[in-house]
N, C-alpha and C positions, 0 to 999 in steps of 0.2 A: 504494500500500500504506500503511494507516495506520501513524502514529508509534507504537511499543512505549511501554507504561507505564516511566517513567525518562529518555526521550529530553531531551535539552537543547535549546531555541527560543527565542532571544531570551535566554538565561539563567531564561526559564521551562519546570519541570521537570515534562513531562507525567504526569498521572496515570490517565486513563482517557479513553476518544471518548464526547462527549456527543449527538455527530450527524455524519452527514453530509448535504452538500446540492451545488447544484449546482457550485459554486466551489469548494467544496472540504471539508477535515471542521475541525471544531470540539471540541478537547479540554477537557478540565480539567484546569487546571496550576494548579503551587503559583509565586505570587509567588517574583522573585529576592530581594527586599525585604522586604516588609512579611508578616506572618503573616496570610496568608488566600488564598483559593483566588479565579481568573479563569479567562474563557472566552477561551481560544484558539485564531483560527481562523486556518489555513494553508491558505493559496490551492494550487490542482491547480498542476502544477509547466510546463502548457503555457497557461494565463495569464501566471506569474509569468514567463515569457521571454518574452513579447511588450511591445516596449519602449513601444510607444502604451501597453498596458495600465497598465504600471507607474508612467509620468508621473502618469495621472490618478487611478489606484488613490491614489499617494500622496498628490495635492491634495488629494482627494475626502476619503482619512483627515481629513487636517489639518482639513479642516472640519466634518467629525464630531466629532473631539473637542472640537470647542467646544462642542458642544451639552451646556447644565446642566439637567436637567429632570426632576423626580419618575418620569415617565412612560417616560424616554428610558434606555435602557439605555447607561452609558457608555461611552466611547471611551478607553483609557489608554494606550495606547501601539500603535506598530507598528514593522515592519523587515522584514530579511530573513536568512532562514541555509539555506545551501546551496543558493541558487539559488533558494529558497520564500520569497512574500511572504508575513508575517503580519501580524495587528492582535490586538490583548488588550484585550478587556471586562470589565465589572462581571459576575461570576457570580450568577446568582439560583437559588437553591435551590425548586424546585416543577414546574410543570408549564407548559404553553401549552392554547391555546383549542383548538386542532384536537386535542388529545390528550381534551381534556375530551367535546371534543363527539364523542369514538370511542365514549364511555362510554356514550353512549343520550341519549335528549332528554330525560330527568332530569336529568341532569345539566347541562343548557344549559335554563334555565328561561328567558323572554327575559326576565323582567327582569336578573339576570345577563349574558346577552345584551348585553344594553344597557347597560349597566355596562360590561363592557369595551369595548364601542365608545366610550362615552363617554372614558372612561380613556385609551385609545387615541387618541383624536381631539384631546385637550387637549397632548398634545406633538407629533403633526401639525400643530397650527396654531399652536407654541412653533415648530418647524420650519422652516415655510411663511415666518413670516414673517422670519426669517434668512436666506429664500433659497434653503431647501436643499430635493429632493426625495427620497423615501424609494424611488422606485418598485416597492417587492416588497412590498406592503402583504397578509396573506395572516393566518389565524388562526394559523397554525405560528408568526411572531413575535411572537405577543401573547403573554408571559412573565408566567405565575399564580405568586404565591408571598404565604401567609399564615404570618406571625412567630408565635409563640405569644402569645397574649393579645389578639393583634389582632383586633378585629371584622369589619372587612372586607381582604377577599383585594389585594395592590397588583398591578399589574397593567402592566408596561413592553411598549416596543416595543423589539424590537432587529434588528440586522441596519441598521444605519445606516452600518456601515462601506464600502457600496459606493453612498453616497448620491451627490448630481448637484446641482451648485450649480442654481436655475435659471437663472442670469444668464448659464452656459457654454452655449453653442449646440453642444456637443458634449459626446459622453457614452462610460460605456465600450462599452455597443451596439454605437456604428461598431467598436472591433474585432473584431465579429463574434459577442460574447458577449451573449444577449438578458439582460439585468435584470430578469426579470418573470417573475410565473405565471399565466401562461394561462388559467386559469381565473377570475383577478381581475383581469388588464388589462384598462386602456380602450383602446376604438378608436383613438385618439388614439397611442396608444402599440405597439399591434402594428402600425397602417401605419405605424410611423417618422417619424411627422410630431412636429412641437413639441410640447413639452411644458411644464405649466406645474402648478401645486399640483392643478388641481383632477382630474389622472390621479389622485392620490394620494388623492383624495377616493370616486374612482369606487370605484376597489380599496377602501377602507373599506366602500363600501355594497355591494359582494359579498361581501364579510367579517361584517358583516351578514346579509345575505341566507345565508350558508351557516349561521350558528348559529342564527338563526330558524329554519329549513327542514330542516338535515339535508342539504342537498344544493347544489350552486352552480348557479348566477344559470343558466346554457344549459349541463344535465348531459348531453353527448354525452361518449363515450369516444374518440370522433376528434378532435385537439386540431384539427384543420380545420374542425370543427361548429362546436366551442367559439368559436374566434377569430371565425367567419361569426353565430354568433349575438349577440357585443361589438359587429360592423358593422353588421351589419342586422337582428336580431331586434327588436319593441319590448321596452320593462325589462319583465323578468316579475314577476308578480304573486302575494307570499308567499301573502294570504290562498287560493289556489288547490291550493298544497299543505297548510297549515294551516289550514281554516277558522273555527278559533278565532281566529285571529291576529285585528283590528278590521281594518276595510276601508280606513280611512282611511290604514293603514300603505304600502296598495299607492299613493296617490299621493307619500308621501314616495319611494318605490323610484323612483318615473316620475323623479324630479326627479333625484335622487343619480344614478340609474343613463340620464341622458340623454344620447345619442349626441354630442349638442352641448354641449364642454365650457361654453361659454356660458352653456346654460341647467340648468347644475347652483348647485348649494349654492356661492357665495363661501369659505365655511372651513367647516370640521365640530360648529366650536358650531352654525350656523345649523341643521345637519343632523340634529343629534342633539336639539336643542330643539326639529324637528318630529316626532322619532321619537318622544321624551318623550310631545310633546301627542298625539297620536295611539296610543299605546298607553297612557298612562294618561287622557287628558284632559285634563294639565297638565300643564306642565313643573318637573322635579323638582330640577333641580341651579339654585341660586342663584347669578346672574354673577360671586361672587368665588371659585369654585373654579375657573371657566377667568380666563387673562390678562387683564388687561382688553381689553373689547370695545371700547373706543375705536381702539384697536391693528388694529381689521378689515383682513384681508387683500384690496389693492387687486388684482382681478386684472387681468394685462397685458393689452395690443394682444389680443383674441380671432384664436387662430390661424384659419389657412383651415378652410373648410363640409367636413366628411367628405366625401369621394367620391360623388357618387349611383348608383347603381346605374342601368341602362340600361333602359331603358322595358320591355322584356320582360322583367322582372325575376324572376319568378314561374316562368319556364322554364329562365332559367340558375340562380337560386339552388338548385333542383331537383339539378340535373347536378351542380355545385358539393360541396353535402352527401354526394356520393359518394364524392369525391376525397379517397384518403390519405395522411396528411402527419402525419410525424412530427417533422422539424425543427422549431422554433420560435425564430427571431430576426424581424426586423423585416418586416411583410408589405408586397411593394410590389407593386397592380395596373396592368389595360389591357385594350383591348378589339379585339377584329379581327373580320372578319367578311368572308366569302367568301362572292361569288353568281355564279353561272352557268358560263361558259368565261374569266371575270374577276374581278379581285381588287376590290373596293373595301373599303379601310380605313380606319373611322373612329373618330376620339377623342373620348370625352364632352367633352373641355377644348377643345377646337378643331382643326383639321386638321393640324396637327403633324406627329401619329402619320404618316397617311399618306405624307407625305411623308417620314420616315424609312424609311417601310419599303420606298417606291419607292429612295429611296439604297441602303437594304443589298443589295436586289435587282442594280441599276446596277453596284456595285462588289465582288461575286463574283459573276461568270457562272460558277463553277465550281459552284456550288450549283445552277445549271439543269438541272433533270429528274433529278435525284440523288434515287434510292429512300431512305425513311429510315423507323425507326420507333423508338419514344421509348419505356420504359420507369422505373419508378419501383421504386426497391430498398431497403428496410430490413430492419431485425433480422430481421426476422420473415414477411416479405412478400413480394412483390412481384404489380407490376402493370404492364398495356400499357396506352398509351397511346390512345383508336381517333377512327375518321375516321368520322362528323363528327364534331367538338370543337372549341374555341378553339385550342386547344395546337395541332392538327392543321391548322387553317385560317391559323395566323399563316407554321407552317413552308411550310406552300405558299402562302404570300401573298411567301415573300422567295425559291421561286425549288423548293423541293423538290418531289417525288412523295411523300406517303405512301402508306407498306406498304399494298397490298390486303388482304392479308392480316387487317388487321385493322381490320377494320368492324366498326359496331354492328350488332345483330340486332336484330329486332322487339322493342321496349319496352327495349332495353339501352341502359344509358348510360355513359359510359365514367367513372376508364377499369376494364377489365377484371380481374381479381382474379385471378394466378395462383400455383402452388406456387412454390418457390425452385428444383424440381428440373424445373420445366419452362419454362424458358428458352430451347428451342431455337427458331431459326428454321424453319420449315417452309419459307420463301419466303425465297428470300436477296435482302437488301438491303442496296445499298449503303455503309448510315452505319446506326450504333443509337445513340442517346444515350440516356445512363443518370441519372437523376438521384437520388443517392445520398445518403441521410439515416443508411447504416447504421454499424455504429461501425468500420468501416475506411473509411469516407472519409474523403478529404483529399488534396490535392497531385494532386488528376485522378488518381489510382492507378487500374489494376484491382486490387489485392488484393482477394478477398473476391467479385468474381462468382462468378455462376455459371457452373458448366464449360460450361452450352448454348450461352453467348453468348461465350467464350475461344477456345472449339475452332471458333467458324465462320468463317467469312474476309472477315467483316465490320472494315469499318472501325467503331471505338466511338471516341466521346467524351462524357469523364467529365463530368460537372457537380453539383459539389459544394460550392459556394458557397451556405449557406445562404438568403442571399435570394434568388437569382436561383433556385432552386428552388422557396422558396416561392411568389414571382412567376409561376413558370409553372404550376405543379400547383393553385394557386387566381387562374384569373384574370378579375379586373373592373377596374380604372378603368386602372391603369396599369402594368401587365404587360409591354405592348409595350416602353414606354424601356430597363425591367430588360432583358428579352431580348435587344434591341440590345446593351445596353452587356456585358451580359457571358455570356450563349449564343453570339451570332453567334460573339464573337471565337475561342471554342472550338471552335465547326464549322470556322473559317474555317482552323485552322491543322492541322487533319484533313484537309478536304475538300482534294481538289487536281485 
């Protein structure tokens, strides 16, 4: 419930909610001190008790506030009251870029456009090279605000308070909370792999690509599309929604928005001096308005190659695009594969796999010939799981029977799309596992099923860990480890 106008935080005195968002809401308070008004955001009150959370939330502050920068909106203070973490910024009286560009594509001319990426990009790469990363790079933070008499609009970044040194090999992520918006992370970043400046560079150039266009970089409404199209789509190509846009602009996109952090841009002057040349034919900002370029950000050791996808690529991506997924934290893949009256299981990385999943088999025989079928539940949803599939092929690779019941039909592909009120088993089976993104999960509960699958006398196991569901519900490269390490142990303590 948000804070009433009056409430006391820090000794700052709230005046009204300027937003909410996913951590939490962000007020306007009047300084304890000084005559003027800041932005105060107070963390949701089931971060602020998680102690992992808190350790890094408050590193992370402290090195936000370091940051001094035209661009950078800043950091003055944080704490805690009532069991709520907060931080207090610089207020900027105006607007942001995704508010502008609700307005119509008047209002987002690109050169404009391009002006606040630039704007934007020169305290990214003030950032980058202190070290630190921004990861939520999105138009909602680019912050519009013109003083009277000023010519042009200034233009900050904020939301730096949940920033990521990169030199820490951990982040707030592992506990559970993704740092990103989906629709602007890099690949790099929704499989949980390392991260380093040039994630923050990607998200710039769909931050980009969304005020050019009107729409983002792979415009699915299944954020399963979204994240498959970051992994595997090629960068899409503005001029195809805008034909005005110069043609030249879709090779700067290829480069910004390339799967391999590698072969993107090194910092965002270099990014935005080819956007320059390719929408005007020259470049328009002279090097003393970015830091000096001698200063270029060195980037590290290039993390590991993306995932490849498996040689029949074009039949599971297919299958894939169907499956809905409304969690979003860190995606982690794998691959299984079942043929004949036998199991063989392979991993794109080497044989490994197989041989875990000959282990899990080995050590629960209780899982031998146990009927099961797998179900997917949100707000608003739900869906079965069907045979054939990945999902269905791994569980009977480690030892189950899946439900007869539910098979594909000619040209269907799983999994199968049903009401919330029809859940009932037709065919009783042994074990149903639920994997649940809806807003009562948590702690393997049933609160919040549905009565079809409560009232049968089935064994259920919950599965509510945000990765290990997204690992199953979307799976390619390494799916199989997730499922080990944290499905089995949940069937294992059901099944008997």
């Amino acid at each position: 419930m948000p804070l009433q106008p009056g409430a006391i935080v820090g000794g700052y005195r709230v005046v009204r909610v300027l937003g909410v968002g996913g951590m939490g809401t962000v007020y306007l308070a009047r300084n304890p001190i000084l005559p003027r008004h800041d932005a105060l955001k107070v963390l949701d009150s089931d971060l602020s008790t998680d102690t992992e959370f808190r350790m890094r939330f408050e590193r992370e502050a402290n090195l936000a506030a370091g940051l001094n920068h035209p661009n950078i909106v800043a950091v003055y203070s944080r704490g805690e009251e009532d069991g709520k973490l907060w931080i207090a910024m610089q207020y900027i009286e105006g607007t942001d870029a995704a508010q502008e560009l609700a307005r119509g594509a008047a209002a987002m001319p690109p050169p404009r456009a391009l002006r606040i990426i630039a704007e934007v990009g020169k305290g990214l790469d003030y950032a980058h090279r202190r070290n630190l990363l921004h990861r939520d790079i999105k138009p909602a933070n680019f912050l519009l605000s013109r003083e009277d008499g000023e010519e042009d609009e200034r233009v900050l970044l904020t939301d730096f308070g949940v920033a990521k040194s990169a030199e820490d090999g951990q982040d707030l992520t592992e506990t559970g909370n993704f740092m990103a918006t989906v629709p602007y992370a890099s690949p790099e970043q929704l499989l949980g792999m390392p991260l380093d400046h040039r994630a923050d560079i990607y998200s710039l150039g769909c931050a980009f690509y969304k005020l050019l266009t009107g729409q983002n970089p792979y415009p699915a409404t299944v954020p399963a599309l979204v994240m498959m199209g970051h992994i595997h789509e090629p960068p899409p190509r503005p001029s195809t929604v805008r034909p005005e846009l110069p043609p030249a602009l879709d090779a700067v996109f290829a480069r910004v928005l390339a799967k391999n952090p590698a072969q993107r841009y090194g910092s965002c002057r270099e990014f935005v001096h080819d956007a320059e040349v390719a929408l005007y034919g020259h470049a328009t900002n002279p090097p003393g308005l970015w830091t000096d370029p001698r200063n270029h950000i060195q980037p590290p050791v290039d993390p590991p190659p993306l995932p490849r996808p498996p040689a029949d690529r074009g039949s599971r991506t297919s299958r894939l695009r169907r499956i809905s997924l409304i969690g979003v934290l860190a995606l982690v893949v794998g691959l299984v594969v079942a043929a004949g009256g036998y199991f063989l299981v392979t991993n794109l990385n080497g044989s490994g796999s197989g041989d875990q999943v000959a282990r899990v088999r080995a050590e629960h025989p209780a899982f031998e010939g146990k009927s099961i079928a797998v179900f997917n539940l949100t707000d608003t949803d739900m869906s079965v799981v069907l045979d054939p599939s990945e999902q269905a092929k791994f569980l009977q690779a480690i030892g189950f029977r899946y439900s007869s019941e539910y098979r594909t039909t000619t040209g269907e592909k799983s999994p199968r799309q049903l009401t919330l009120t029809s859940g009932v088993l037709l065919t009783p089976v042994d074990i149903v596992m639920v994997l649940r993104t809806d807003k009562d999960a948590g702690n393997g509960g049933l609160r919040g099923l549905p009565s079809g699958l409560l009232h049968s006398s089935t064994t259920i196991a919950v599965i509510d860990d945000p990765s290990a569901v997204q690992a199953f519900q979307i799976w390619t490269d390494q799916s199989t480890d997730t499922a080990i390490a944290k499905i089995v142990p949940m069937l294992a303590r059901v099944v008997k």
